[in-house]
Each structure stands twice: as structure tokens, then as C-alpha cells.
Steps between C-alpha positions, in 0.01 A plus 500: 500500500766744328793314394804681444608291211222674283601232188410218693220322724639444859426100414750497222708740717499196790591224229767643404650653817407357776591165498663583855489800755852612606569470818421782778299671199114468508354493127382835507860626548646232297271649181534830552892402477414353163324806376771734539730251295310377186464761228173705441165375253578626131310744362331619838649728786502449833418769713695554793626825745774543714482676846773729627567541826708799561574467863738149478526575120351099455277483193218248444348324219159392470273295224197751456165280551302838429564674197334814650760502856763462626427453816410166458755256357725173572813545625796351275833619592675774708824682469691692760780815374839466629703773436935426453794708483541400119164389373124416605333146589158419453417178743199306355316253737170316508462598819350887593674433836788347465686707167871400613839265306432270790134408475383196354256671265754732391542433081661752347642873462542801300823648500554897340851626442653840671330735220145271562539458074559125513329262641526098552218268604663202683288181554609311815484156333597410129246575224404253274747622273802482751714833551804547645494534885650861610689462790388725783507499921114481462576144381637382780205622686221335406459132633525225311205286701310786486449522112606179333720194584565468152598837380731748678335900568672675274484831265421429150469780274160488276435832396712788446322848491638808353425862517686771239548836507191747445626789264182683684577418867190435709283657219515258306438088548739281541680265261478146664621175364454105680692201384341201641742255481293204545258542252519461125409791275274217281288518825304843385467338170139286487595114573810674678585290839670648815611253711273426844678514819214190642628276256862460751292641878629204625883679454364832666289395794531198783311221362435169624764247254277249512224671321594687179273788345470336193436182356827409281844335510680760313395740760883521652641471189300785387619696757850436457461625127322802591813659701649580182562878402251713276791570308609181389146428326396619154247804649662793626397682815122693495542913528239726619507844462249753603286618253557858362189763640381745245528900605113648602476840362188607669652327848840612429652152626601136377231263518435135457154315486473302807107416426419653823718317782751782513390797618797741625755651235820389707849453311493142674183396255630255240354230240785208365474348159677291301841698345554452092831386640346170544380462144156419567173633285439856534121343662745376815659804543149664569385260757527652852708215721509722806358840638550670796330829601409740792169521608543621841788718730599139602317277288608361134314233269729241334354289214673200335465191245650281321818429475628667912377363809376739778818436671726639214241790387515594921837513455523749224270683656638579777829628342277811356429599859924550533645825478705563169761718544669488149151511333230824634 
């Protein structure tokens, strides 16, 4: 049986998460919520492709379960375009039916500025390391009985995505940066830790209070310390920035070494790495954390590890689908 936490065996996976089912979600559901929260194996990518769906401009993520399709696959998340006077929302839901503020598997949202050059990720519950809540109508929207009775549906910024200004318009490849604000930069490093949403589910999801996930008194405690800001800690903030492509002569284009999964040139293609600006081994800044390529008119692999979850490389994803006015 495939388990889509490749770095463990779905026995260890049960002793450690599922302790208790939350209510109205069967287990299936409740670990494919899991999945799309806890960061990726180290060392080892995990293959995935999103599906675009011009039509009701709603894009789908799946986990590939054959290397050679894509076609076949388990759905993860889904995210629905919604177009503003002023800037562009990304809704992300579990559900491929249901992508709206209002549903109960709603979780999160990309938002672009006017110019579609900056870009925020916004979590609907706190992260482990807490952020600041941004106040916003969409809020107010989301029930509080349908996501947790313990934390309010809110917007908190974890990743802030940045496009610059191409000198060569849309011949050239674009200059991206990603601050993940809930992640250390020691975390690329090897014995680097990012912190695991599963350790506080029971702040994120309706759980019985009777039953906790996990086996320890300081489990409340715990969580209580964990709201406190990245900044306030002695690690700064990890930044990714897409690696640079080298100029083909005989092609006449900028190219970057995919091994195989991309297989359209498209100005959208990217690879993130670990920026020097983090200070970390020259070895970390060569180790692909996410790419994203097209391999199809509508169809785009995204691979990811260690330190991102699939939720947050979705997310950046799906801001390189945007239009950039400012930048081609």
C-alpha cells in the first residue's frame, strides 16, 4: 500500500497520529489532511503534478503514484482563482468540490498584489511558530464550529513570494525569491529541524478533548510556547530563491536540468534553493527544495522535500501561474 508519508511505515504513521479520528472526517481524509501539513522526506523528492482547469480557472494537485503518468495520482488539495479590483486570491481547499472561504475544508490562500509581483501565503490557523493574524472580511467568514473550537479562522501570513524585474522581459526567466516565515534557515542544514504542523493538529482540526494525539502532559503547554514569532528566536527566517539556468547555445534558450519531469520550455518552469542569504553551506544551496514545470498545455509537475509541506510548495506554485505585469 503507497503511503504518502514516504519516510515512514503507515504503523508508525498510526502511533503517532491517530490516537483519535476528528469528527465528521473518516481516516482517509483525516491523513491526507496530515500529508499536506508535515514537511517532505530529506534527501528524496516527491513527485507530484498539478492539473489546470481553464474553464473555472480551479487548479488541482495530485500525489503521482506512477512515475511514468499523470493520469493516475491522489488527489491532495485544490485551489479556485478569484480575480479583485486590486489584487488576486488563490482559495485552497481539501475539497475538489467545495474550493470556497465558507467551507469547512477550506485552509488557506494565496494572495498576489495589483502588479501579480508579490505574493503572501496565508494559513487559516496559526503555525507552529505563531504569526500575526491579518485582519480581513474573509475572517469573518469562515465558521468557527466548522474548523476548530479552539482556534479562530483566520489569515496568517507564512510565506511571502517575490518576483523582480527581468532586464530581458519574457526572454528571459524570472527572478523569484520565498521567505517562509515559519521555518528556520538551520532546517536545509543536515540535523536542521522545521517544525511539524501534527505535533499541535489538535489546534487546527475538531478533535475529541477527551482523547489527545499524543501521549504527554506538556502537550498544552507546548502549544502555548509554540505561538511565539519566528522572529523572536535565535534562527532567522529560511529564503529560497530560484536557481539561476545556464544559456544553451546550440538551443538558443535558458535551461535547467529537471532529470526528465519537465518537459516544456515555459517562463513559468522554476527550481528553489536555499539563498547564501541564509548563511548555510554552499552543499544546501544546491539542494533542489521545490520544482515546478510544464509538461502538458494544462498540466505541470511539482516536486518537493524537506523542509515545505505540499500545502506551502502548492502555494508557491500556483503564484507562477499569475500574470506579472511589472515583470515580462
Amino acid at each position: 500500500m503507497f503511503s504518502p508519508f514516504p519516510s515512514l511505515s503507515l504503523p508508525q504513521l498510526s502511533h503517532q497520529l491517530l490516537f483519535t479520528s476528528p469528527r465528521g472526517k473518516r481516516p482517509g481524509e483525516f491523513m491526507c489532511f496530515c500529508s499536506n501539513f508535515m514537511p517532505g522526506p530529506r534527501d528524496s523528492l516527491i513527485q507530484c503534478y498539478i492539473k489546470r482547469n481553464r474553464s473555472n480557472q480551479t487548479y488541482y494537485l495530485f500525489l503521482s503514484l506512477n512515475q511514468a503518468s499523470t493520469d493516475d495520482g491522489k488527489f491532495l488539495l485544490a485551489a479556485r482563482k478569484c480575480r479583485r479590483a486590486t489584487h488576486t486570491d488563490y482559495i485552497i481547499s481539501l475539497n475538489c468540490d467545495d474550493v470556497s472561504r465558507g467551507s469547512s475544508t477550506y485552509i488557506g490562500k494565496l494572495r498576489s498584489n495589483f502588479l501579480g509581483t508579490k505574493f503572501t501565503v496565508y494559513d487559516a490557523h496559526p503555525p507552529i511558530y505563531g504569526a500575526n493574524v491579518a485582519k480581513s472580511r474573509s475572517t469573518r467568514l469562515v465558521s468557527l464550529k466548522q474548523v476548530s473550537p479552539r482556534v479562530p479562522a483566520g489569515n496568517y501570513p507564512i510565506v511571502h513570494v517575490s518576483y523582480d524585474l527581468n532586464v530581458l522581459g519574457s526572454r528571459g526567466p524570472r527572478i523569484m525569491q520565498c521567505v517562509m516565515d515559519a521555518i528556520p534557515a538551520s532546517a536545509v542544514e543536515p540535523g536542521g529541524v522545521a517544525p511539524t504542523q501534527t505535533r499541535f493538529l489538535h489546534s487546527r482540526i475538531d478533535t475529541s478533548p477527551s482523547i489527545p494525539f499524543f501521549r504527554s502532559k506538556s502537550t498544552r503547554t507546548e502549544n502555548l510556547q509554540s505561538l511565539v514569532p519566528l522572529t523572536g528566536q535565535n534562527d532567522g527566517m529560511l529564503v529560497l530563491k530560484n536557481k539561476a539556468p545556464r544559456w544553451h547555445e546550440q538551443l538558443q534558450c535558458w535551461c535547467l536540468n529537471f532529470n526528465g519531469r519537465v518537459t516544456v520550455a515555459s517562463v513559468k518552469n522554476f527550481q528553489l534553493v536555499a539563498s547564501p542569504k541564509n548563511g548555510v553551506s554552499e552543499q544546501a544551496q544546491e539542494n533542489v527544495i521545490l520544482q515546478f514545470g510544464k509538461v502538458g498545455k494544462d498540466v505541470f509537475t511539482m516536486d518537493y522535500q524537506y523542509p515545505i509541506s505540499a500545502f506551502e510548495a502548492f502555494a508557491i506554485c500556483l503564484s507562477s501561474f499569475d500574470t506579472k505585469i511589472a515583470c515580462e
